[in-house]
Structure formats: structure tokens, C-alpha cells
C-alpha positions in Angstrom: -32.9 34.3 -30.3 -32.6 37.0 -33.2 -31.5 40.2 -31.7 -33.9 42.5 -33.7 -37.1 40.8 -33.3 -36.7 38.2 -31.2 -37.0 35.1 -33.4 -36.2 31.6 -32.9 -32.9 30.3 -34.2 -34.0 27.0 -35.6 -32.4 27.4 -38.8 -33.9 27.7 -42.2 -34.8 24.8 -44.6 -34.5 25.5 -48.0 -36.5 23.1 -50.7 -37.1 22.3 -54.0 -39.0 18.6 -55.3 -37.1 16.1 -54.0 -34.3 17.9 -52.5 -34.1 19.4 -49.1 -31.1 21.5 -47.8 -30.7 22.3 -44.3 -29.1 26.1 -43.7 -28.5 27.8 -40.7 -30.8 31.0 -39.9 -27.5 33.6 -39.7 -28.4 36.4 -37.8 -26.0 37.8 -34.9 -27.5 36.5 -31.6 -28.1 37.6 -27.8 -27.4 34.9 -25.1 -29.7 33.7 -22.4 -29.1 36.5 -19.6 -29.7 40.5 -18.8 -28.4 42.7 -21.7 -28.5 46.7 -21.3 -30.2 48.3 -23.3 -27.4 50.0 -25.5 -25.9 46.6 -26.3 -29.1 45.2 -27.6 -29.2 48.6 -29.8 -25.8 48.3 -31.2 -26.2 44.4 -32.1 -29.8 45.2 -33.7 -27.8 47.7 -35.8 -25.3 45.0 -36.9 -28.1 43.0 -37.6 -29.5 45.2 -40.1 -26.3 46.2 -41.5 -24.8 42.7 -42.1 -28.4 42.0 -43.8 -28.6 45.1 -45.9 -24.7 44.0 -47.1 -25.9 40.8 -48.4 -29.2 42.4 -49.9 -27.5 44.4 -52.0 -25.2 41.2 -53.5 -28.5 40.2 -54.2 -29.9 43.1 -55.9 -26.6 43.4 -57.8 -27.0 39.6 -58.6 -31.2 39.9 -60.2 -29.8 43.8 -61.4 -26.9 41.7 -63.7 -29.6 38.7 -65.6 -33.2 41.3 -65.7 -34.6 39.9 -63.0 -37.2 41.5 -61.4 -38.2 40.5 -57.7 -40.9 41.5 -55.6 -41.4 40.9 -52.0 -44.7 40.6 -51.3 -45.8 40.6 -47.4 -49.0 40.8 -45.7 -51.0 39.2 -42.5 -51.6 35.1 -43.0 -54.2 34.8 -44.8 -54.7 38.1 -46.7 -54.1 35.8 -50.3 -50.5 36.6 -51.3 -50.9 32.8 -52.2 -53.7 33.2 -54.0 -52.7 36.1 -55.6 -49.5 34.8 -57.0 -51.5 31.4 -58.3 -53.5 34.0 -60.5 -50.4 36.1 -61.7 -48.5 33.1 -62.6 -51.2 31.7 -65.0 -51.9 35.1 -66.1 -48.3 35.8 -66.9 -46.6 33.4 -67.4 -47.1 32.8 -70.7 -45.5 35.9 -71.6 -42.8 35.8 -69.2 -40.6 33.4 -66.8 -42.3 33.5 -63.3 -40.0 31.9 -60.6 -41.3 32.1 -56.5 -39.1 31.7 -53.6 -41.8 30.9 -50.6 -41.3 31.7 -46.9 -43.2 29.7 -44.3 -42.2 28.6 -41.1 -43.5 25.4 -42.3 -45.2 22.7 -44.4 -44.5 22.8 -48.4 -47.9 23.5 -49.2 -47.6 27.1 -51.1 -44.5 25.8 -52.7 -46.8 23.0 -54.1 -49.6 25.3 -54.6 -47.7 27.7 -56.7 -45.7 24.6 -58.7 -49.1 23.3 -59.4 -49.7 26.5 -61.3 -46.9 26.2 -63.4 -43.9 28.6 -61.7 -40.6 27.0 -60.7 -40.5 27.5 -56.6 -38.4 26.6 -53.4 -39.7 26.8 -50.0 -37.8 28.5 -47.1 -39.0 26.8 -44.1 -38.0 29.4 -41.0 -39.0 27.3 -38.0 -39.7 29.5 -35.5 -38.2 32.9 -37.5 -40.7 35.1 -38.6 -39.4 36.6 -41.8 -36.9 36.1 -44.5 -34.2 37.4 -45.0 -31.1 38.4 -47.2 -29.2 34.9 -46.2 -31.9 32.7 -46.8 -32.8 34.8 -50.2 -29.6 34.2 -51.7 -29.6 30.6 -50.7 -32.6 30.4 -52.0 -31.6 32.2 -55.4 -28.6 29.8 -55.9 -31.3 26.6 -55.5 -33.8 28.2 -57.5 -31.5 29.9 -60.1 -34.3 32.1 -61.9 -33.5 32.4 -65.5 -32.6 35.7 -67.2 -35.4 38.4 -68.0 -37.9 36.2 -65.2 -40.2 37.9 -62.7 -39.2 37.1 -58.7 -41.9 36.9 -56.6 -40.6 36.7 -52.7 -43.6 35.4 -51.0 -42.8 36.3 -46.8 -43.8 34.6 -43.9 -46.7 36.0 -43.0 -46.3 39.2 -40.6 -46.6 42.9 -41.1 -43.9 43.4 -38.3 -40.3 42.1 -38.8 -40.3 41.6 -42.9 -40.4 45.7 -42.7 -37.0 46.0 -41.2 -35.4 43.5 -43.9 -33.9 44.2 -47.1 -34.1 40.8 -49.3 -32.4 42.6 -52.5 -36.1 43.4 -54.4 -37.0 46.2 -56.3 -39.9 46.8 -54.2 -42.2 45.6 -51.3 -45.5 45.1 -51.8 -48.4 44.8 -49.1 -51.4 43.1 -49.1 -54.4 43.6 -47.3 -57.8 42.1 -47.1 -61.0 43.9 -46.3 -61.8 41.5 -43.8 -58.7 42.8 -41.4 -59.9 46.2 -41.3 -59.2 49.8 -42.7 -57.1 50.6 -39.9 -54.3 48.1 -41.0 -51.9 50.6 -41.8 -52.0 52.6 -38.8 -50.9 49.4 -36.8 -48.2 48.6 -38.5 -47.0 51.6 -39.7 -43.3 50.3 -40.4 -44.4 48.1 -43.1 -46.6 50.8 -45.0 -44.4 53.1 -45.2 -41.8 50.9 -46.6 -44.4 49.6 -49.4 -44.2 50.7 -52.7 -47.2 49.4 -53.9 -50.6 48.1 -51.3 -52.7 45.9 -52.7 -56.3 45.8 -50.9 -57.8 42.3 -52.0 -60.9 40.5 -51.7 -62.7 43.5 -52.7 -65.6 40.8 -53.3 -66.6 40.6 -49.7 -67.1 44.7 -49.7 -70.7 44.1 -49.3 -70.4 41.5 -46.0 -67.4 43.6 -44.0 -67.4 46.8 -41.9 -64.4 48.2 -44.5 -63.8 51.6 -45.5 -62.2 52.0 -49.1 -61.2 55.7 -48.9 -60.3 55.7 -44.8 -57.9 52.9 -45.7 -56.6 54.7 -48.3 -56.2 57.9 -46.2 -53.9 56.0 -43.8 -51.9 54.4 -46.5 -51.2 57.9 -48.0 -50.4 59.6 -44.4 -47.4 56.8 -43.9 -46.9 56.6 -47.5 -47.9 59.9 -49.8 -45.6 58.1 -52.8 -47.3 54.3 -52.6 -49.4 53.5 -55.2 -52.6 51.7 -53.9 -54.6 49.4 -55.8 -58.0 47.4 -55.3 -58.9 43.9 -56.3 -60.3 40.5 -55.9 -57.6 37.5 -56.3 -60.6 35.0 -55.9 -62.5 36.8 -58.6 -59.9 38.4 -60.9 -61.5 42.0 -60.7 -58.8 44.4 -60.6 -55.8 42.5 -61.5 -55.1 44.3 -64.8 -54.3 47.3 -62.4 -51.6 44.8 -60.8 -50.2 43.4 -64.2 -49.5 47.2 -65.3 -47.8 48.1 -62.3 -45.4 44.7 -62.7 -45.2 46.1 -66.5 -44.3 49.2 -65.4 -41.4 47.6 -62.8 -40.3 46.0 -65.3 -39.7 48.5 -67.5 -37.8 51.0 -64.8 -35.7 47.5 -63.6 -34.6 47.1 -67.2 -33.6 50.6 -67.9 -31.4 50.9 -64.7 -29.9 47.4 -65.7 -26.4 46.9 -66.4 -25.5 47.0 -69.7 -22.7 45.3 -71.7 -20.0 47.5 -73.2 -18.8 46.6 -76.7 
């Protein structure tokens, strides 16, 4: 099992159409038996660090072709899915869209998100419970999004673990729907606070669910004063000019800090 949160070490299956590529989950890992307490600390840290190594080969590796990629994590069934079905036909017209998608399994998002006209792999966790810098670049050298594209990550859904890992994107974004509750953020505060923009989606169901716009908001800002916070409905498309601007504006900051060729 995964010394930081406990997941399975099933390995991860990375796949594109007819192609499927078996890759070990590689993560440091406890062995069956009592561990003190300051070991599991010190290998947690290793964890991370090993991780956060390889997350920034990949951030160096999207910084070098204009690539920008956002991880994009929530609860199942909040509509990342459905969310990046409506960005891709919205954008991609204008720009290369390109998803990696993180399940534990099934190829059904990966199918869902082909079907709407982005290139995708699936990464298939087994038992893990998020994705992370390993299986990203794995997943980048299948994939290989071309240069200027936007990256969406889609994680395995879970507010808990995909908080602690870096995957090499220029920012996480959360989503939320008003059918979980406004006091989302205050239970998982880890993830929150490492957003840099929260979505609140299927603002359409408002009138049907017990959901407080500005108490949501409240707790977003007390974990996170600098995340910007944006409403919408996926289903609907209310809202998701809000979203488009924000990827805009990403955009823009990514290409400025890009690297550029000296003559």
C-alpha cells in the first residue's frame, strides 16, 4: 500500500484506442507489519519529494511546447466530465484540447471526451485513488499534446489524496456541485486551499437543494483568500464564459513565463 494515503498498489493502466500499456503505480511502499510512527513520516515525505521531482520534469516539459494543463479534481460525480465535454466543443475550435483521464476504472470518460472531439488516454489506477507525477508523464509521452494545446488532467475522483500531489499543472482546479453541500470546503480543507480556481456547478438545481451561494463562498475564501471562485451550470452552459476567460487568462500568464528561444 502507498505510504501517504494508503492506496492499493495495483499498478496503473495507461490507454489510448486500441492500445493498452500496462505501468507500474511507483510510489515508495510500507510492508505488511507494525511501523512507528516516525518511519511512516519520513517515507510519506520521500513520497512527496520523489513526486514533486518528477512534477516539475513535467512542468518543465508542457513550460518548453505552450502547453497549458489543468488538474481538475472534485467528488465523483460533481461533472468534471461534463464540464470538460462542454469546454472541448466550445474551445476547440480555436485551440488544441488534449485530456489525460484518471479513473480507477472502465474507459468510459476517455470515450466520452473522444466522442467530443479531444485526443485522450485513460489512466486506469486500480485501487489508487489519485494520479500522480509517474503516471502523468507516462501519460504525456502516449498522449504527446501538440505545441500551444490546452491539458486538461481529469483526477480520480476524491477531494483527499489528489491535494497532496503535484502532477506538473499550472493550477488545480475544484469542482463542486450544489447538491454536496456548502460546507464542502471546510471538509476537505487540503484541497481548497491548494485550488487556484473553484468551480461551483449545477447552479441549475439552486432552486431544488438546501445550498448556500455566499456561505460556500465564505469558506472557500477562509482556506483560500487568493482563489478565484466561479458559478455555473455544465448541463446548461450558464456561466461558462466566466470559465473560458479564466483559461484565457492562464493562458496568457503560461505563455509569458514560457521559455523563449535565443537568437
Amino acid at each position: 500500500m502507498c505510504a501517504t494515503c494508503g492506496c492499493g498498489d495495483d499498478g496503473a493502466t495507461i490507454t489510448t484506442p486500441g492500445h493498452t500499456h500496462l505501468h507500474p503505480h511507483e510510489h515508495d511502499h510500507l510492508h505488511e507489519g507494525e511501523h512507528v510512527h516516525t518511519e511512516t513520516i519520513t517515507l510519506e515525505q520521500k513520497v512527496l519529494a520523489k513526486n514533486d521531482e518528477l512534477a516539475e520534469r513535467n512542468r518543465a516539459w508542457l513550460a518548453a511546447r505552450n502547453i497549458l494543463a489543468l488538474n481538475l479534481t472534485s467528488s465523483p460525480g460533481a461533472g468534471k466530465t461534463t464540464l470538460l465535454e462542454r469546454a472541448i466543443r466550445d474551445l476547440h475550435p480555436d485551440r488544441p484540447v488534449a485530456v489525460i483521464e484518471g479513473d480507477q476504472e472502465t474507459l468510459l470518460d476517455a470515450e466520452r471526451i473522444r466522442a467530443a472531439g479531444a485526443r485522450a488516454v485513460q489512466v486506469n489506477t486500480g485501487a489508487g485513488c489519485h494520479l500522480d507525477a509517474t503516471m502523468v508523464q507516462r501519460a504525456l509521452e502516449t498522449l504527446d499534446p501538440e505545441p500551444g494545446s490546452l491539458l486538461f488532467i481529469e483526477n480520480v475522483g476524491n477531494l483527499v489524496c489528489p491535494a497532496l500531489f503535484d502532477l506538473g499543472e499550472r493550477s488545480k482546479v475544484v469542482v463542486i456541485s450544489v447538491t454536496e453541500g456548502d460546507d464542502k470546503p471546510l471538509k476537505y480543507p487540503h484541497m481548497f486551499a491548494a485550488a487556484g480556481l473553484v468551480i461551483v456547478n449545477k447552479t441549475d438545481l439552486l432552486p431544488y437543494v438546501a445550498f448556500d451561494l455566499e456561505k460556500c463562498r465564505d469558506h472557500v475564501r477562509s482556506l483560500n483568500p487568493g482563489a478565484q471562485i466561479l458559478t455555473m451550470s455544465a448541463a446548461t452552459g450558464d456561466g461558462v464564459a466566466r470559465w473560458y476567460d479564466w483559461i484565457d487568462d492562464c493562458a496568457n500568464s503560461a505563455s509569458a513565463l514560457a521559455p523563449v528561444d535565443k537568437i
